[in-house]
mmCIF file of the N, C-alpha and C atoms, coordinates in Angstrom:
data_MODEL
# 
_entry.id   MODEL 
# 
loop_
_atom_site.group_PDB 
_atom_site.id 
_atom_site.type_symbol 
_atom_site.label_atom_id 
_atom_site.label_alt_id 
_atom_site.label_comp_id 
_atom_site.label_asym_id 
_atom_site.label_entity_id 
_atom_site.label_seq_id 
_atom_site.pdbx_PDB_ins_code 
_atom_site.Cartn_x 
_atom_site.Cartn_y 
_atom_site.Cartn_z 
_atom_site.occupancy 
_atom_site.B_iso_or_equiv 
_atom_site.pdbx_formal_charge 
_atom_site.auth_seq_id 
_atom_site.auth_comp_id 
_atom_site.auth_asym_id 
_atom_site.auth_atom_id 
_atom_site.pdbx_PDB_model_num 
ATOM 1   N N  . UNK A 1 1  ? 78.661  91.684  100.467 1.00 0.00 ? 1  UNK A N  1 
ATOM 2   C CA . UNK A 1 1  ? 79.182  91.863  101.788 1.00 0.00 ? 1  UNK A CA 1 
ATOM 3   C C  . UNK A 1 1  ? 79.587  93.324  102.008 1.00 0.00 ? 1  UNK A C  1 
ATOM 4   N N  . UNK A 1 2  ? 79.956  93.413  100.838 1.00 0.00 ? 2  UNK A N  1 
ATOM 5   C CA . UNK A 1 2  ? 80.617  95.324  101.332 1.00 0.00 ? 2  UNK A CA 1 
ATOM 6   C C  . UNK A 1 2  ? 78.918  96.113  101.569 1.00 0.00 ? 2  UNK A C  1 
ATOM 7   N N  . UNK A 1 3  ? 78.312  95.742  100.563 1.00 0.00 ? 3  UNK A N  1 
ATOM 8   C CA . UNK A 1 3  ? 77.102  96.606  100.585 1.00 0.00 ? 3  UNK A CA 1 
ATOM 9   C C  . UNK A 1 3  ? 76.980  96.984  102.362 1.00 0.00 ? 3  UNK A C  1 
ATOM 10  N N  . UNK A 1 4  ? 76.533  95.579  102.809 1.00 0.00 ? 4  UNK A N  1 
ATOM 11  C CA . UNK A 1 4  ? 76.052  95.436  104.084 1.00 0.00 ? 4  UNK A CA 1 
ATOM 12  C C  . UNK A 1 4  ? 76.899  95.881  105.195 1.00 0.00 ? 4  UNK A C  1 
ATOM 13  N N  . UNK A 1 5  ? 77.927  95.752  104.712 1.00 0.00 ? 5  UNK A N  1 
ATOM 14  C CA . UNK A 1 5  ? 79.303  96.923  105.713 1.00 0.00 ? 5  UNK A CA 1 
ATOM 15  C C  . UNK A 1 5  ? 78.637  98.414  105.995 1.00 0.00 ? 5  UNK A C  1 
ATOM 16  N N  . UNK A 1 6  ? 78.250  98.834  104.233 1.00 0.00 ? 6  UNK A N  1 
ATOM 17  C CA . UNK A 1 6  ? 78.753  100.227 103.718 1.00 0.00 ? 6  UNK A CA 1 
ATOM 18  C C  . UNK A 1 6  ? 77.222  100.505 104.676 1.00 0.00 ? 6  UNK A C  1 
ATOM 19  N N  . UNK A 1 7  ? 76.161  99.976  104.632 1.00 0.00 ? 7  UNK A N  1 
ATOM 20  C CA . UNK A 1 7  ? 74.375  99.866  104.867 1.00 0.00 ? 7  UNK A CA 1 
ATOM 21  C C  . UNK A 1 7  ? 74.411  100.341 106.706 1.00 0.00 ? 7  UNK A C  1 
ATOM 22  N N  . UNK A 1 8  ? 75.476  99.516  106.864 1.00 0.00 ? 8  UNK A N  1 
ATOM 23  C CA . UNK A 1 8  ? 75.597  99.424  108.940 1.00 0.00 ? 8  UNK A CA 1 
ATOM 24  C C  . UNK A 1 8  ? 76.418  100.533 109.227 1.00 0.00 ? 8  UNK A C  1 
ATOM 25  N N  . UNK A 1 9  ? 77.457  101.538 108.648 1.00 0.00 ? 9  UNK A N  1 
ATOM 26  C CA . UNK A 1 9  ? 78.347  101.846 108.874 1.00 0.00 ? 9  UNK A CA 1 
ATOM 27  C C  . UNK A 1 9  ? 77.481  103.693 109.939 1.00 0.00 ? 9  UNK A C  1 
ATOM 28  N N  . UNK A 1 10 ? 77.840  103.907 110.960 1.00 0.00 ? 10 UNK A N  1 
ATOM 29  C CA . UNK A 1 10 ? 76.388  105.347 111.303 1.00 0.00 ? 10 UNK A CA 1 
ATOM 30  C C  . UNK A 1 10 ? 77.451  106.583 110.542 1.00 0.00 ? 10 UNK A C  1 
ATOM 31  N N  . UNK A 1 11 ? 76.394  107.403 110.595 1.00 0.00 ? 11 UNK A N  1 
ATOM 32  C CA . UNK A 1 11 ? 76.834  108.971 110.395 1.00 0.00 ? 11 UNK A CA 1 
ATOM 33  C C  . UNK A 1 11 ? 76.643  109.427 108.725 1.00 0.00 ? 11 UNK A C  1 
ATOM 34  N N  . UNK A 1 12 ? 76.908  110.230 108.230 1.00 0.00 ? 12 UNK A N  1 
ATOM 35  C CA . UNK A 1 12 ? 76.597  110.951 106.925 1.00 0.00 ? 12 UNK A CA 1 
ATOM 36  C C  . UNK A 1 12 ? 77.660  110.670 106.075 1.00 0.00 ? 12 UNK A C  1 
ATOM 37  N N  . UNK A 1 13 ? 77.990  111.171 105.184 1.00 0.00 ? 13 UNK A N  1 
ATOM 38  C CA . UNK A 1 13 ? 78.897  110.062 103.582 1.00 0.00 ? 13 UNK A CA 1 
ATOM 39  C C  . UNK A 1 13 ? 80.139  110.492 104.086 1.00 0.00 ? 13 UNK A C  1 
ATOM 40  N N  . UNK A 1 14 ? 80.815  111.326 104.736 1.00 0.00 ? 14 UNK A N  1 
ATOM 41  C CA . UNK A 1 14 ? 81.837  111.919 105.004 1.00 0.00 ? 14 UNK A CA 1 
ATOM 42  C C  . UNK A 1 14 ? 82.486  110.705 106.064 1.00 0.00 ? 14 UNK A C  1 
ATOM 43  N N  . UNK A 1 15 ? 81.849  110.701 107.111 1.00 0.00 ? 15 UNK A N  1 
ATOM 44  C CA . UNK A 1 15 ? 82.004  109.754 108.329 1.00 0.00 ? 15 UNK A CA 1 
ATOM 45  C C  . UNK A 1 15 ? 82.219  108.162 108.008 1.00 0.00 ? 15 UNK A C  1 
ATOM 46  N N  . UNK A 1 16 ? 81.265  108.439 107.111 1.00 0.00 ? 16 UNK A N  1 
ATOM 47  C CA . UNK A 1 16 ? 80.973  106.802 106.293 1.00 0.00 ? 16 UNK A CA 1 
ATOM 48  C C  . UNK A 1 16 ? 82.817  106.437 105.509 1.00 0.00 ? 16 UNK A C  1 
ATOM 49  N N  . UNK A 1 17 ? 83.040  107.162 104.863 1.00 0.00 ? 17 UNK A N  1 
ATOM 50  C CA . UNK A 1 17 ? 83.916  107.112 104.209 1.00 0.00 ? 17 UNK A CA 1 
ATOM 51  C C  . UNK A 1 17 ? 85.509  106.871 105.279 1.00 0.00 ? 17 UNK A C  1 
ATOM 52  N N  . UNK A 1 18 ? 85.320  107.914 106.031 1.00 0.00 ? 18 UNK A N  1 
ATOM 53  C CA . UNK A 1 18 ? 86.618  107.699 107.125 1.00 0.00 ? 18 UNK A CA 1 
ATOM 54  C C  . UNK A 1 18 ? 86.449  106.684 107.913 1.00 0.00 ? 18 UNK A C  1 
ATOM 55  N N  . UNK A 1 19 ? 84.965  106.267 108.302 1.00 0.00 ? 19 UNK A N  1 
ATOM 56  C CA . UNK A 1 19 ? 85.083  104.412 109.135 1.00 0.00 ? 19 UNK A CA 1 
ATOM 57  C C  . UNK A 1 19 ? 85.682  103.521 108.510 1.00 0.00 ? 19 UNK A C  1 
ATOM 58  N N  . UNK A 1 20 ? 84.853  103.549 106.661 1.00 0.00 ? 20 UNK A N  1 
ATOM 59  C CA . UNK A 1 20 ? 85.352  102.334 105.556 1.00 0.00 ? 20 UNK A CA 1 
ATOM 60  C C  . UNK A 1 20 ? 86.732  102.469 105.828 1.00 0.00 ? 20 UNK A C  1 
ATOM 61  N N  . UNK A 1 21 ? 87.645  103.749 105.257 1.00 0.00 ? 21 UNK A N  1 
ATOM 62  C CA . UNK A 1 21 ? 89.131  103.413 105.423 1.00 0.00 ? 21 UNK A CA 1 
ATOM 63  C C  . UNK A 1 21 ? 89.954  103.279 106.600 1.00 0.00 ? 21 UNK A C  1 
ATOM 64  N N  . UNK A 1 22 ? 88.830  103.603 107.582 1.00 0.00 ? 22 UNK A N  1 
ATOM 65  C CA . UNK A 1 22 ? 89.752  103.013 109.006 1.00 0.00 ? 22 UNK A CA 1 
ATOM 66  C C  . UNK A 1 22 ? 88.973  101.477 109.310 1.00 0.00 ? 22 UNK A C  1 
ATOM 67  N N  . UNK A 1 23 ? 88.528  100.935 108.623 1.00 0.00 ? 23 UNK A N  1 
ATOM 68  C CA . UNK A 1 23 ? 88.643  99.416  108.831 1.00 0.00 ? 23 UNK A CA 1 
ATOM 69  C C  . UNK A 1 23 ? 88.953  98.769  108.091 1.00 0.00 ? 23 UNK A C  1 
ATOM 70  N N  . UNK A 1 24 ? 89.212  99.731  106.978 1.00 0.00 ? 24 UNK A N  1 
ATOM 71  C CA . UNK A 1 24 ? 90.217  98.679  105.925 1.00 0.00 ? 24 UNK A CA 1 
ATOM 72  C C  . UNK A 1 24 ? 92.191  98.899  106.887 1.00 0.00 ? 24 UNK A C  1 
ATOM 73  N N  . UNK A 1 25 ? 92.114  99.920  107.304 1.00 0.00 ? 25 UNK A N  1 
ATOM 74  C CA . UNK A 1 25 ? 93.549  99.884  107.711 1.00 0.00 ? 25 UNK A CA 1 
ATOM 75  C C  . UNK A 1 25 ? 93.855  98.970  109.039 1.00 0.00 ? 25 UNK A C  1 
ATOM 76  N N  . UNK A 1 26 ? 92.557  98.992  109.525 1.00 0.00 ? 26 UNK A N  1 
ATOM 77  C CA . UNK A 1 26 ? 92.661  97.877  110.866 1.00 0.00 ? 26 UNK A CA 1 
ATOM 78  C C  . UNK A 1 26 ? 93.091  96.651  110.104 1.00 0.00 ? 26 UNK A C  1 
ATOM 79  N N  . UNK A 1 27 ? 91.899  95.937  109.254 1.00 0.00 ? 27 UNK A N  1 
ATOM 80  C CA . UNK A 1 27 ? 92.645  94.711  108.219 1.00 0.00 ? 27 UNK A CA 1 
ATOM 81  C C  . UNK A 1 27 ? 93.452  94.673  107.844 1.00 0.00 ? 27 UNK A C  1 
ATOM 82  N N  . UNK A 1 28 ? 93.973  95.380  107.551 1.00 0.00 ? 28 UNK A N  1 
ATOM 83  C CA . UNK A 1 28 ? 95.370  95.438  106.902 1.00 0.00 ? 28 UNK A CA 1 
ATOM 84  C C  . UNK A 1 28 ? 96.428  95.158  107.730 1.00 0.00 ? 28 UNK A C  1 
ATOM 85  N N  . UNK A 1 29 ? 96.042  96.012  108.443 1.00 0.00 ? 29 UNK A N  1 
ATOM 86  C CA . UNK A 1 29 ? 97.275  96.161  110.167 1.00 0.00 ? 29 UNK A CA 1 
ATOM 87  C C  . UNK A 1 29 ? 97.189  94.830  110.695 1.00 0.00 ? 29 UNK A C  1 
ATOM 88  N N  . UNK A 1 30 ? 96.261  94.145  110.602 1.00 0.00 ? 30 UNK A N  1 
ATOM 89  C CA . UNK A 1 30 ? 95.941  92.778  111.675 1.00 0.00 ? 30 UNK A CA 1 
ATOM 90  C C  . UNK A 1 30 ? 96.459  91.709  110.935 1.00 0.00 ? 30 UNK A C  1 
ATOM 91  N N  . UNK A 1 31 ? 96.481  91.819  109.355 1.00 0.00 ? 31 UNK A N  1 
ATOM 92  C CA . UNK A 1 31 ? 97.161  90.521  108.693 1.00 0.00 ? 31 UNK A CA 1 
ATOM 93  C C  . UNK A 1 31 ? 98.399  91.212  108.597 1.00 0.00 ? 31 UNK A C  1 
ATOM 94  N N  . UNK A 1 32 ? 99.063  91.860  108.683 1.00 0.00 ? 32 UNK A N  1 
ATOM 95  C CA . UNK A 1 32 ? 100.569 92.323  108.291 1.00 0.00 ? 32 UNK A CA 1 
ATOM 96  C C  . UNK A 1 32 ? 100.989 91.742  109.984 1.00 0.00 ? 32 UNK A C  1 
ATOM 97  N N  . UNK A 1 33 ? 100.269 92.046  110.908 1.00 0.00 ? 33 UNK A N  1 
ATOM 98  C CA . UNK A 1 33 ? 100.739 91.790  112.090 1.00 0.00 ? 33 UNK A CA 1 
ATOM 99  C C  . UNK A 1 33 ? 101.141 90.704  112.993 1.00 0.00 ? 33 UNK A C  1 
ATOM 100 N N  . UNK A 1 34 ? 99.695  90.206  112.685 1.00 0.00 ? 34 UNK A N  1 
ATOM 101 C CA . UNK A 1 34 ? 98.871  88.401  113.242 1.00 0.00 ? 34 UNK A CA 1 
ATOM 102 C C  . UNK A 1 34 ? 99.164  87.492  112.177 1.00 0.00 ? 34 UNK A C  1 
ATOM 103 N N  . UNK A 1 35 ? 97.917  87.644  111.505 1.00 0.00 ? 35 UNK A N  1 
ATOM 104 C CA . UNK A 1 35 ? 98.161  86.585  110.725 1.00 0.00 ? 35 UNK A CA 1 
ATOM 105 C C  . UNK A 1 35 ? 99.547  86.116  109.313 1.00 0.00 ? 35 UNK A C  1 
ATOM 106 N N  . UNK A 1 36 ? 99.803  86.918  108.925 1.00 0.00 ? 36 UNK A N  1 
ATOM 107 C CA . UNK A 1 36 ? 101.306 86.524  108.335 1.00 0.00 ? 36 UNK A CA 1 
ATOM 108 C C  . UNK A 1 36 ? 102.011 86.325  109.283 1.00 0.00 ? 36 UNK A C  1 
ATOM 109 N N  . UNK A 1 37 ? 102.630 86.599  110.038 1.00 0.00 ? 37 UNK A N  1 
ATOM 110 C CA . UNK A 1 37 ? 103.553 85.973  110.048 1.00 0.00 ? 37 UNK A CA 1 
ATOM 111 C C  . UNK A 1 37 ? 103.144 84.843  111.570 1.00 0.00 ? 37 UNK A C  1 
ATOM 112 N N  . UNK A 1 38 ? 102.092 84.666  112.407 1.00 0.00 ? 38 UNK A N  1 
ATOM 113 C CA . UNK A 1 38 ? 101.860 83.200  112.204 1.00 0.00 ? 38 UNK A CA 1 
ATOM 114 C C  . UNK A 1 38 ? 101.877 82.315  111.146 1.00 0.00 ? 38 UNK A C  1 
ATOM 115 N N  . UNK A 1 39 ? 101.101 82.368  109.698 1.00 0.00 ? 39 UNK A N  1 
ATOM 116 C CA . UNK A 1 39 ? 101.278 81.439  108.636 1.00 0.00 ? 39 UNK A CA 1 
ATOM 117 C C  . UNK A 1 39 ? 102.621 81.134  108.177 1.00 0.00 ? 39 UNK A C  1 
ATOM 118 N N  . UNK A 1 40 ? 103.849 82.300  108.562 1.00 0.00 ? 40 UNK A N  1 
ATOM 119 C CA . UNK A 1 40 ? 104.884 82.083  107.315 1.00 0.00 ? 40 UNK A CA 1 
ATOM 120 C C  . UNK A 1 40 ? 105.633 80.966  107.724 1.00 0.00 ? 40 UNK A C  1 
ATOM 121 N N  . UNK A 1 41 ? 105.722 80.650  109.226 1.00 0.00 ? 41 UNK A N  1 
ATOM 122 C CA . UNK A 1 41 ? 106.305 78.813  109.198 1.00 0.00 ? 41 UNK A CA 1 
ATOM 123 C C  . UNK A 1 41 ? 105.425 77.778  108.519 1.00 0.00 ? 41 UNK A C  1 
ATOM 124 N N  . UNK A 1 42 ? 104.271 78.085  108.183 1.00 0.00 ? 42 UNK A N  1 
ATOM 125 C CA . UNK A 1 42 ? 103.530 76.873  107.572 1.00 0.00 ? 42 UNK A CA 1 
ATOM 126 C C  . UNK A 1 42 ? 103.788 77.389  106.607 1.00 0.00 ? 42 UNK A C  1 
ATOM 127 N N  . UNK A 1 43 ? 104.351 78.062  105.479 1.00 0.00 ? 43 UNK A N  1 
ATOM 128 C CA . UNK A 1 43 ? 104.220 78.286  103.804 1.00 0.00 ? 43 UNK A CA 1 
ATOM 129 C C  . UNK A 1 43 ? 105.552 77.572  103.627 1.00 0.00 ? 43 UNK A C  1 
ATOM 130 N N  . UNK A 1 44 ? 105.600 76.792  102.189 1.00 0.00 ? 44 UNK A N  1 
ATOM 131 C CA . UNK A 1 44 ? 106.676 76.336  101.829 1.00 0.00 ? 44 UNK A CA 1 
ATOM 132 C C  . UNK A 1 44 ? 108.207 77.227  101.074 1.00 0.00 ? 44 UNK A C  1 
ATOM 133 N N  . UNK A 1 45 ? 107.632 78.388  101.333 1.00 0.00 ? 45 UNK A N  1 
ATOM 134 C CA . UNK A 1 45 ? 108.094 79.730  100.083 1.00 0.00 ? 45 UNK A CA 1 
ATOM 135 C C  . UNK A 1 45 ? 109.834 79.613  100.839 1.00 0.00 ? 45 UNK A C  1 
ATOM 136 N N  . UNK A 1 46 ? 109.984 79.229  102.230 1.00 0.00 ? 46 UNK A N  1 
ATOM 137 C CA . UNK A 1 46 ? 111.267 79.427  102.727 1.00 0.00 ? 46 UNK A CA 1 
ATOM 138 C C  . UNK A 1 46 ? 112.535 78.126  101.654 1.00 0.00 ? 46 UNK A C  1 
ATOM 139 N N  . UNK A 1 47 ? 111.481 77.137  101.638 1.00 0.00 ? 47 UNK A N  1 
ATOM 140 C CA . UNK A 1 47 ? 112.382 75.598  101.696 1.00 0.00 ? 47 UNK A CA 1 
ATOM 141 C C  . UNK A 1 47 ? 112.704 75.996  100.129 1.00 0.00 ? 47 UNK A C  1 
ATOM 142 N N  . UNK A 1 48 ? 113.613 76.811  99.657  1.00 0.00 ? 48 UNK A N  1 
ATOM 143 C CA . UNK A 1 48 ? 113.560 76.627  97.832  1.00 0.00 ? 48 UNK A CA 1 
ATOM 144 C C  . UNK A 1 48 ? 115.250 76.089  97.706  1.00 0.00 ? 48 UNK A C  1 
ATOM 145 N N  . UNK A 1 49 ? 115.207 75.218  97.027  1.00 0.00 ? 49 UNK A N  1 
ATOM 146 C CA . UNK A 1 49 ? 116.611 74.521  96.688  1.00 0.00 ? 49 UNK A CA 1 
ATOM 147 C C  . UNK A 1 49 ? 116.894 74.980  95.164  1.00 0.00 ? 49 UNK A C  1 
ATOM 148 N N  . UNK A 1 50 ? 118.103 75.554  95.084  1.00 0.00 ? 50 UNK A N  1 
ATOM 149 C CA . UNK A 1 50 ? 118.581 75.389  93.486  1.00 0.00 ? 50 UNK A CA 1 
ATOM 150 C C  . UNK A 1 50 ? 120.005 74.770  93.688  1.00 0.00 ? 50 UNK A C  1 
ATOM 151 N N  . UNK A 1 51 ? 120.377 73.977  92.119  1.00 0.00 ? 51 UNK A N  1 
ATOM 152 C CA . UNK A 1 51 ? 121.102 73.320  92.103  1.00 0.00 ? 51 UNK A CA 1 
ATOM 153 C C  . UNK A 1 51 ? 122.120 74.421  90.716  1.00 0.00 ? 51 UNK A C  1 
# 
């Protein structure tokens, strides 16, 4: 899958390189944003009981 990222990505190795890490930071940004913390009421990690 990365291949085919890295295969589609336009411009010369320089360009290539600053798209890869600006769509890894979009991913990043979008689960730190969206998706955690929609999921964190469904994870059980809150409910911990000690006795």
């Amino acid at each position: 899958m990365y291949e085919w990222i890295w295969r589609h990505l336009p411009g010369p190795l320089a360009l290539r390189v600053v798209e890869a890490l600006l769509l890894v930071a979009v991913v990043v940004t979008l689960l730190m944003f969206v998706v955690f913390p929609w999921a964190e009421p469904l994870l059980p990690f809150n409910n911990v009981t000690t006795e």
